[in-house]
N, C-alpha and C positions, 0 to 999 in steps of 0.2 A: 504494500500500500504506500502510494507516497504521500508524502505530509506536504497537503496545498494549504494557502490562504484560508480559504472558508473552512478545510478541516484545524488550520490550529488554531481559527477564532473560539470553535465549538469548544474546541478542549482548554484554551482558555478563562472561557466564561464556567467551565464547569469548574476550572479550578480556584478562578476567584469566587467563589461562592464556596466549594468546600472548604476552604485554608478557615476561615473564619464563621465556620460551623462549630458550633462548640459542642453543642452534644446531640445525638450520641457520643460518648468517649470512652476507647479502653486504656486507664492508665497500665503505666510499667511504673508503680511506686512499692516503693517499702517504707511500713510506717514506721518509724521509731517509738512512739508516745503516743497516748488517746487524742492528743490536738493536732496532732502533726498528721493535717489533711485538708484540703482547702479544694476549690474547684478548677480545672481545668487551666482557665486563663489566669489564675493565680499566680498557680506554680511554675506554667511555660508562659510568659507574655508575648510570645510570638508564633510558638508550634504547639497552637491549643484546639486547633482544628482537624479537619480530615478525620476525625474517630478514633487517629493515635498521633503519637508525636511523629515515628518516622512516615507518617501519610504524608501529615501536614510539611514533615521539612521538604520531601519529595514532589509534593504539590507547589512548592514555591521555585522548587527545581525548573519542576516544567514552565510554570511562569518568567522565569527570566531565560529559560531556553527559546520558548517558540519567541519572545520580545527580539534576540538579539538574531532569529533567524528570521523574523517577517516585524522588521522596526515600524512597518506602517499601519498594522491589526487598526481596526480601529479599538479593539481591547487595550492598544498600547496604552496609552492615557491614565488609562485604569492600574493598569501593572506598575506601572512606574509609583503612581503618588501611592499605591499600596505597599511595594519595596520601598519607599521614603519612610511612608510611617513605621514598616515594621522591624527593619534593617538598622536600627538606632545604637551607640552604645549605651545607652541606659535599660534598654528592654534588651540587649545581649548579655547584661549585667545579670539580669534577672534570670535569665537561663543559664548562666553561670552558677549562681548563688543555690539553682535548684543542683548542679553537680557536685558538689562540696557539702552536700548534706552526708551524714554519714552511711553507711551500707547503700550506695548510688553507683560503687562502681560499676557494677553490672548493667547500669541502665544501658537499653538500647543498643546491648554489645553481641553481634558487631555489624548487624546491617544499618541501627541509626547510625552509630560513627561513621560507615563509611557513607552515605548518603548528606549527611551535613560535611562531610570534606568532600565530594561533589559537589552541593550547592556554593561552598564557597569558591570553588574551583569556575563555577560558572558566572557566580558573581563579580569574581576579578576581574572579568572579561567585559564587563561594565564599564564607562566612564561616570560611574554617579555614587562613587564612594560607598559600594555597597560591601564588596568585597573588605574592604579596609574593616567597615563595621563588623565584620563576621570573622576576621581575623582571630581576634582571641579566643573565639568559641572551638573554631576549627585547631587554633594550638593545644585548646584543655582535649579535643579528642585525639589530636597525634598522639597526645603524651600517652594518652590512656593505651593506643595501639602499641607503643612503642613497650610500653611497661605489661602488656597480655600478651604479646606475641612470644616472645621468646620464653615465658613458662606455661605457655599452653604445649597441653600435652601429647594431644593426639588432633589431626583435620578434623573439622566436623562437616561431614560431605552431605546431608542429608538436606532435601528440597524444603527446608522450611529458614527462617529470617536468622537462625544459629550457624547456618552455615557460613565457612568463614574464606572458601574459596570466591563466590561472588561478591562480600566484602572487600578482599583483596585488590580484586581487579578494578573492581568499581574508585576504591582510596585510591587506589596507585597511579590513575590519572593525575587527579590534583598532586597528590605527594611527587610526581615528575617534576612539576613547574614550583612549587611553594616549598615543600618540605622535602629535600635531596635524601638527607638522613635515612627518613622513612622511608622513602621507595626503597632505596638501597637493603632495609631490614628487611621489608617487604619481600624483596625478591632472593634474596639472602635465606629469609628464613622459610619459603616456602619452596623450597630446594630439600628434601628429607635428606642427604649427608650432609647437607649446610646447614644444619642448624643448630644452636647454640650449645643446646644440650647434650649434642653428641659431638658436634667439629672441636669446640675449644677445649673439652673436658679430656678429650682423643689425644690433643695434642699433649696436651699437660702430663696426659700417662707417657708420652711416648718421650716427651724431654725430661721427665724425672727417672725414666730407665737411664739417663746420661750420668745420674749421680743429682741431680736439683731437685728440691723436695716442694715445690711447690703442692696450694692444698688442693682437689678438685673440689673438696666441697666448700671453699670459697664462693665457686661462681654461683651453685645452685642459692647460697645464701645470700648474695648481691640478690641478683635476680627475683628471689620471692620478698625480700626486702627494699623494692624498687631503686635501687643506688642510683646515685645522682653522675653525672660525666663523672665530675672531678673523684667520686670515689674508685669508678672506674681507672680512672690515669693515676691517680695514687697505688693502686692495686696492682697496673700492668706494668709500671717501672719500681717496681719495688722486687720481692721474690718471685715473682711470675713470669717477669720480661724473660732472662734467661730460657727458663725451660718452654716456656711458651713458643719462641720465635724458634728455638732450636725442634721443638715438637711441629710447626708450622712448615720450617724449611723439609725436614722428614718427609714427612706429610705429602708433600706438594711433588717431591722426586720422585718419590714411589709411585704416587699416580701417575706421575709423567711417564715413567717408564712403564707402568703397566700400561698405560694408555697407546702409547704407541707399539709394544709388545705385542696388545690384542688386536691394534687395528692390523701391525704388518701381519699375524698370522690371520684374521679375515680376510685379507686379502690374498695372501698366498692360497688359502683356501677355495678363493673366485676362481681365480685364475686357474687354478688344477681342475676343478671342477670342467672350466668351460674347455682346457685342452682336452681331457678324457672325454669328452662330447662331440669331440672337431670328428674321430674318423667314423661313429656312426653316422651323425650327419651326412657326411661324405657320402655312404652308400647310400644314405635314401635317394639324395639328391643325383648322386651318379652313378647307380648302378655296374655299369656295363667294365667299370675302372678296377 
């Protein structure tokens, strides 16, 4: 189906109308206390429509998508002074203030995450300071990926909003342009020998067989205790650097050498195959020889 004029006015106008439906609504909250609960636009001052948060972020999605691919809708008018009012720092503040509640990490994890660093991904793309406004929001969810990714445990491949392959792909647009970091973990860690749990902890065995004692269960305790860079760089030029870079370089020869090891014998393998093949051939094609 292609996407014309009169079809992205329609889905337009459906969306400016659902983003600021308030209910129905199904939250994703945990309550802490008997007061700690309020209604819908309370909590999200901006993603309080569409029936759940990631509708609504998704729904504002598509409003600054079809804007910046058909700028003459006449819905345009409408989208714009509606990203004006909603797109604020003071009502990003407020969806802020709802993440920093406590037991919140889980909110929305990970198809809202990646869907609000998508919208901000398409907001930047904006000349109307929208993108700028949504900035901080989209950094409290890098960090969050940045800090779930590497101690999560196993993919969750299943067709339902937990799945965290279509998460991936979806963040990793924006994380291209805005957040390099991320991509980079992103693609890093969804790599199963690459990743954290198994690549750096690999190595560390394999540089402390050198005689260096670094600890493995450092990283898993960095890690589920979200360390900060600098604990990071304190940690890896301290007792670690040695056996780590030494376990890295290992690391990296052995593959090479197996790597091209198994490509030369697949190939020797082609190549025999297709001579042992040459003098049947031969007879079909020329009998009489």
């Amino acid at each position: 189906m292609k996407l014309t004029p009169d079809l992205a006015s329609r889905m337009a106008n459906i969306a400016l109308a659902h983003t600021v439906r308030e209910f129905p609504h199904k939250l994703d909250h945990v309550w802490n206390d008997a007061s700690d609960g309020t209604r819908p636009s309370a909590q999200h001052p901006i993603f309080y429509g569409s029936f759940d948060w990631h509708s609504c972020v998704h729904g504002y999605w598509l409003l600054l998508r079809l804007l910046r691919r058909f700028p003459d809708l006449p819905e345009a008018p409408a989208i714009r002074a509606r990203a004006d009012d909603v797109f604020t720092p003071a009502k990003v503040a407020g969806e802020l203030a709802y993440l920093s509640r406590p037991n919140s990490g889980g909110f929305e994890r990970p198809y809202g995450w990646a869907w609000l660093l998508a919208l901000h991904g398409e907001a930047a793309l904006h000349d109307a300071g929208w993108g700028a406004a949504l900035e901080p929001l989209a950094r409290a969810f890098a960090v969050r990926f940045t800090t779930f990714l590497p101690v999560q445990t196993y993919a969750i491949r299943n067709g339902s909003h937990a799945n965290t392959a279509f998460a991936l792909v979806l963040a990793h647009d924006c994380a291209k342009t805005h957040d390099t970091p991320l991509a980079a973990l992103m693609t890093f860690i969804s790599i199963p020998p690459t990743t954290v749990g198994v690549f750096l902890p690999g190595a560390l065995l394999v540089g402390n067989g050198f005689g260096f004692h670094a600890d493995v269960q450092t990283i898993r305790d960095m890690l589920d205790s979200g360390a900060s860079f600098g604990d990071w760089a304190t940690w890896l030029f301290s007792d670690a650097a040695p056996s780590l870079v030494l376990g890295l370089l290992v690391i990296a020869s052995v593959a090479a050498v197996a790597g091209f090891l198994l490509a030369t014998l697949t190939w020797r393998i082609v190549v025999a195959r297709k001579w042992t093949r040459r003098p049947a051939r031969r007879k079909v094609l020329h009998p009489a020889e």
